[in-house]
Backbone bond lengths (Angstrom), bond angles and torsions (degrees), N, CA, C in turn:
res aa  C-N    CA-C-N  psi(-1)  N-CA   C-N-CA  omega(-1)  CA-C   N-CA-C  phi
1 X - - - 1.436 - - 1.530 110.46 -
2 X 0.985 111.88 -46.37 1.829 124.74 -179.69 1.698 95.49 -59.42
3 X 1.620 135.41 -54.30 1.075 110.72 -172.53 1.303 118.67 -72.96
4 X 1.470 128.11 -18.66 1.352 148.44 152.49 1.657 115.33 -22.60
5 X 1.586 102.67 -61.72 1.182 116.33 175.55 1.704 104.75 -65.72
6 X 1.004 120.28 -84.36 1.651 125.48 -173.62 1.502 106.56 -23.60
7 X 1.321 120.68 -50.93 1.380 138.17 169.43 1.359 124.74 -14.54
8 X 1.699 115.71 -36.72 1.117 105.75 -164.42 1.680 91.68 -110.61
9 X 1.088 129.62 29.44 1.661 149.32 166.20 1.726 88.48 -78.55
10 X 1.144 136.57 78.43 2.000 125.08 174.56 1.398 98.20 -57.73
11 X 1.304 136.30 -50.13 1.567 133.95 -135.00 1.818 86.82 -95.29
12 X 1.255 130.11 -22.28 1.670 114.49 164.51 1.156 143.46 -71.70
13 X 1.213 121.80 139.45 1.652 116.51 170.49 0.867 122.57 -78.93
14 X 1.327 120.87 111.11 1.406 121.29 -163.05 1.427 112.03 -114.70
15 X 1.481 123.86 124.09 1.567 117.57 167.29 1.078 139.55 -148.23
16 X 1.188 129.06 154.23 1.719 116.70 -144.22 1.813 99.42 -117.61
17 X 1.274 122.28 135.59 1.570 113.21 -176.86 1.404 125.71 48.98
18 X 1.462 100.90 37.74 1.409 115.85 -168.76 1.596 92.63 -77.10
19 X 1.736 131.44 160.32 0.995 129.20 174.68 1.760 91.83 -84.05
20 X 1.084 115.47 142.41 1.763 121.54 152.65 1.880 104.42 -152.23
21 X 0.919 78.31 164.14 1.940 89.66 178.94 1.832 108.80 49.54
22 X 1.045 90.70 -118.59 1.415 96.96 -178.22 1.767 125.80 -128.31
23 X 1.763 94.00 40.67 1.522 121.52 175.05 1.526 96.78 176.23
24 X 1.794 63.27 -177.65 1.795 85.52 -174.98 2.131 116.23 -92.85
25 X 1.132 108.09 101.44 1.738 104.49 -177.39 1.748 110.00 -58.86
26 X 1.251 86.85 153.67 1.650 94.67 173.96 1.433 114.51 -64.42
27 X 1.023 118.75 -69.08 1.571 139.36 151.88 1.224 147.09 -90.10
28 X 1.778 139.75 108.55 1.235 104.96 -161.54 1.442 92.48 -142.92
29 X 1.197 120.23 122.46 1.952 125.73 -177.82 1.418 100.99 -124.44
30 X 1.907 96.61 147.49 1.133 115.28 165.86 1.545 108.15 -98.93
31 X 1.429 124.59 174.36 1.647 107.47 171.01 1.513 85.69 -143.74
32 X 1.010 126.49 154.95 1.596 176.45 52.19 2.088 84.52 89.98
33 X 1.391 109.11 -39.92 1.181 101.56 -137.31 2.300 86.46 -117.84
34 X 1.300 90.06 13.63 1.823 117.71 -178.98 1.413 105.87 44.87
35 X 1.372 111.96 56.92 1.647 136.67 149.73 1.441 104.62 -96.35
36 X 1.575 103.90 152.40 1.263 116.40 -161.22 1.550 84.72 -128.72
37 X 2.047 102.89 148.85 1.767 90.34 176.20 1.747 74.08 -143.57
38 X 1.374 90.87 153.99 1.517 103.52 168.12 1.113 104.70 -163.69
39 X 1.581 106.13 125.17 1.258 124.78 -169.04 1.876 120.01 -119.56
40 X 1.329 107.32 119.16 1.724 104.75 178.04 1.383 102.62 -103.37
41 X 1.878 105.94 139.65 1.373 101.62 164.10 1.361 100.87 -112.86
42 X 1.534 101.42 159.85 1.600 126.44 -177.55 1.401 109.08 -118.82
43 X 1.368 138.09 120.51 1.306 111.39 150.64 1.362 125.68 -91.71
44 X 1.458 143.53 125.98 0.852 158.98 164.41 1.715 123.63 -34.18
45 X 0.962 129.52 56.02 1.707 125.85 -163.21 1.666 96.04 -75.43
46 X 1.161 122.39 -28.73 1.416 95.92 -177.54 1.631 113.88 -90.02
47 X 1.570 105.42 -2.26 2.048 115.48 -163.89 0.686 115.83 68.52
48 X 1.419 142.19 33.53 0.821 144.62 155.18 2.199 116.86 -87.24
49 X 1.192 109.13 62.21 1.091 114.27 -166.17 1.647 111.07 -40.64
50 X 1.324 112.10 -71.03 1.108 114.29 -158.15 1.752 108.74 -63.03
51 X 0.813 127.14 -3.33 1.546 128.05 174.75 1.532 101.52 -105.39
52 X 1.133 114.85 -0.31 1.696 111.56 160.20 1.627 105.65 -93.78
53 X 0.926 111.43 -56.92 1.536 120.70 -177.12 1.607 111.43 -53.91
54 X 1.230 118.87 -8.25 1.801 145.77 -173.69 1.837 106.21 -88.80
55 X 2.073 94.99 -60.41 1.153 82.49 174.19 1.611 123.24 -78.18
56 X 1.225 115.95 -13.59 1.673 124.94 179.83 1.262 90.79 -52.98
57 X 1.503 131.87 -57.72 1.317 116.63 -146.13 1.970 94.01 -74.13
58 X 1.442 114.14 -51.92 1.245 101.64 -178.29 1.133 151.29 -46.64
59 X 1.796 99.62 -33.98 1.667 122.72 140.22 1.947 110.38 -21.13
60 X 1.630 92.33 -78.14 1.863 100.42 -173.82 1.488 92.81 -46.74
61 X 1.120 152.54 -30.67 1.624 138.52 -173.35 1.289 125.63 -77.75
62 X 1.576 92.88 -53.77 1.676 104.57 -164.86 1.642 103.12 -64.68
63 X 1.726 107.78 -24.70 1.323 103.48 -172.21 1.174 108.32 -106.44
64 X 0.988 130.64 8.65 1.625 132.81 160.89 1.951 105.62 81.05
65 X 1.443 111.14 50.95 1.366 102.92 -173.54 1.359 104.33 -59.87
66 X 1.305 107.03 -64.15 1.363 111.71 -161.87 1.668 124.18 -55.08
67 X 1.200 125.39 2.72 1.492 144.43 -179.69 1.771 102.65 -67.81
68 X 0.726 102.93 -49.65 1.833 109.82 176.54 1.873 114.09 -71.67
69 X 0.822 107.51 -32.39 1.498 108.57 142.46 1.154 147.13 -70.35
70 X 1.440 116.49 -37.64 1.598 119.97 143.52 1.405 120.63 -56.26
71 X 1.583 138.07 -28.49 1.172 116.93 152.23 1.202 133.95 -69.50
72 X 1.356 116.25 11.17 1.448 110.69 178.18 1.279 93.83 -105.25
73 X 1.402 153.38 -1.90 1.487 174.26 110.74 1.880 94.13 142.22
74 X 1.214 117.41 58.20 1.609 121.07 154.47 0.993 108.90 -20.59
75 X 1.179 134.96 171.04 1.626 139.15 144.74 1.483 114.35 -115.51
76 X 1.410 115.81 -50.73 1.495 112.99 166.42 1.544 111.14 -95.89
77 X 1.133 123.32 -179.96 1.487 129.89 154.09 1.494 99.55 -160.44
78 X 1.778 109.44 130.22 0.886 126.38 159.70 1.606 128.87 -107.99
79 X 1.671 117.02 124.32 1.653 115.03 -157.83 1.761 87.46 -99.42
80 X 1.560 108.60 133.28 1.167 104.39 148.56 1.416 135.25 -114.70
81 X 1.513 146.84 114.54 1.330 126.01 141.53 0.703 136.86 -66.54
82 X 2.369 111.97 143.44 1.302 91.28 -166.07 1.799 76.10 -158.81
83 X 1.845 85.24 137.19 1.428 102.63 -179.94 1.444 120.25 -142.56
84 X 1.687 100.55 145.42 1.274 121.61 -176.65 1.373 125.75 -115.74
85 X 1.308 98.70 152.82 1.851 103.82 -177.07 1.398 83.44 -158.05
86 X 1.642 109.87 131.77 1.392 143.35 179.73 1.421 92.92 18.79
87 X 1.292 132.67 -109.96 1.678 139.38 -162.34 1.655 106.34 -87.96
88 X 1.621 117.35 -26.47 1.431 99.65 -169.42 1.454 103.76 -99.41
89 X 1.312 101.45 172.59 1.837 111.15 -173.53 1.369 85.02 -159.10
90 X 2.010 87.98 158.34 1.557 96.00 -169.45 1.823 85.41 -143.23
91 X 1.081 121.42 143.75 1.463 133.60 150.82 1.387 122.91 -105.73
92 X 1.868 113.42 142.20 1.089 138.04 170.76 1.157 107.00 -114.63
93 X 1.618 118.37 133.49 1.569 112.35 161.78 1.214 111.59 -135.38
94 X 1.579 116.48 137.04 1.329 117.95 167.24 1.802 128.14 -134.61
95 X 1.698 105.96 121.11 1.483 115.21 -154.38 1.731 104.06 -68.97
96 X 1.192 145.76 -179.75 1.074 152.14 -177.17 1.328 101.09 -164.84
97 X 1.716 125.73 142.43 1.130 112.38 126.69 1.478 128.08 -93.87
98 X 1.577 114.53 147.43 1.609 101.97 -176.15 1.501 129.51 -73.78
99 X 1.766 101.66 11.36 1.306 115.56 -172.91 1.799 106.12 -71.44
100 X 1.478 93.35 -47.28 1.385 111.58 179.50 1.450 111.54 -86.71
101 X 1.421 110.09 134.60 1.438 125.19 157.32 1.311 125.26 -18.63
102 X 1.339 142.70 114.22 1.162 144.82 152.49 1.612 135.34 -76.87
């Protein structure tokens, strides 16, 4: 559903289990405007959302998503976690510049 949504963005690159860093991201777009988005989903089996949406983001770190976007010379990158349990969902976002170290 999430790539569904992004989908109707035409002018992005959009890609799903793309290899970058040192795995494969759930989501990873360039935009038009050389922002970087990378997005992990979690599902939550115990509901505990926000400690899913915690490890999503640590996932994007430990594995270095955002590194494959700095070679394309990004300027921003924004990481999202994002977690689900049956009907609820929770978002995390965190901005970067790619100037600075992540």
């Amino acid at each position: 559903m999430v790539l569904g949504l992004l989908r109707s963005q035409g002018n992005w690159l959009i890609q799903s289990n793309a290899e970058t860093g040192e795995g494969y991201s759930d989501i990873c777009i360039c935009t038009e405007k050389r922002v970087g988005i990378i997005i992990e989903l979690k599902y939550a089996e115990d509901g505990n959302l926000e400690a899913a949406c915690k490890k999503a983001l640590k996932q994007i770190e430990d594995r270095k998503y955002a590194e494959g976007l700095k070679h394309r010379n990004i300027e921003k990158i924004i990481k999202y976690g994002m977690a689900f349990c049956e009907k609820e969902c929770m978002v995390v976002m965190v901005k970067t510049d790619s100037s600075v170290p992540t």
